[in-house]
C-alpha positions as CSV (number, residue, x, y, z in Angstrom):
1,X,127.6,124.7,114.8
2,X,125.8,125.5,111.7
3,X,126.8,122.4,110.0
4,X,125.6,120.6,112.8
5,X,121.8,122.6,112.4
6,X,122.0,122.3,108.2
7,X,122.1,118.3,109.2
8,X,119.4,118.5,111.7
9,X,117.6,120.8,108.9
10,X,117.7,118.0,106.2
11,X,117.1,115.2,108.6
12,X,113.6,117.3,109.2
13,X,113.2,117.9,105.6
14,X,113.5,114.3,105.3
15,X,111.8,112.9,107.9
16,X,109.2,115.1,107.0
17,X,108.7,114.0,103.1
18,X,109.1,110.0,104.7
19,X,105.4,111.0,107.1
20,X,103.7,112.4,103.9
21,X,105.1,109.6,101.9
22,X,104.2,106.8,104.7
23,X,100.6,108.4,105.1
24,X,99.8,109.3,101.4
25,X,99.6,112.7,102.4
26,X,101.6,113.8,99.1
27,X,99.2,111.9,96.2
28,X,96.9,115.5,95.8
29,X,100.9,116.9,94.8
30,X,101.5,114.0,92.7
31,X,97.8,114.3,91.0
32,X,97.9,117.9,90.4
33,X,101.8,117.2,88.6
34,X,100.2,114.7,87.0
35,X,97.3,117.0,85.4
36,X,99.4,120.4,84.8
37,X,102.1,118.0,83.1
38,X,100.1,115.6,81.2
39,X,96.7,117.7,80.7
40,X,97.5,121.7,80.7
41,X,94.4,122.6,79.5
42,X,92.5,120.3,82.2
43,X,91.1,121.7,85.6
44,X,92.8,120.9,88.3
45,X,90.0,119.8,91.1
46,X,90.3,120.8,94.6
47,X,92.0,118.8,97.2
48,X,88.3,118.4,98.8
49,X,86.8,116.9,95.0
50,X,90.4,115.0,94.9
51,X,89.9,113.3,98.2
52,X,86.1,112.7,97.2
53,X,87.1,111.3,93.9
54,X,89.9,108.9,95.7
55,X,87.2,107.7,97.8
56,X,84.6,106.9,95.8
57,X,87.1,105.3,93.8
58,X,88.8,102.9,96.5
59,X,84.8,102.1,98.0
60,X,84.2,100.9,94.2
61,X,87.0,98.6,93.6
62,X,88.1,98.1,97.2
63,X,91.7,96.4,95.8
64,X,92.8,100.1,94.8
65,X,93.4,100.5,98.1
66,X,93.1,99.5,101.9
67,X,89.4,99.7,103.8
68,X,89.5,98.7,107.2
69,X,85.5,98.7,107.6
């Protein structure tokens, strides 16, 4: 029984990482990584300024990534 609900516990933990993967969900982790690794004395922006600056960034050079409209 409980190694039956440690599988069903990874397969969530997995599934789980796969959806943030899939919808990009994960990218503000990555960034801030990114920043504390590369960058330690850099600010790390909000996730609000992140998402702003991934915006502006993909509506300026639309081939950095997909724009339906």
């Amino acid at each position: 029984m409980r190694a039956a609900l440690g599988r069903v516990a990874h397969g969530l933990r997995w599934l789980r990482w796969y959806l943030r993967e899939l919808t990009d969900e994960s990218a503000y982790d990555r960034y801030v990584a990114h920043i504390r690794g590369e960058h330690p004395a850099a600010t790390v922006p909000s996730r609000r300024a992140f998402e702003r600056m991934r915006t502006q960034r993909q509506e300026s050079d639309p081939r950095q990534g997909f724009r339906c409209c």
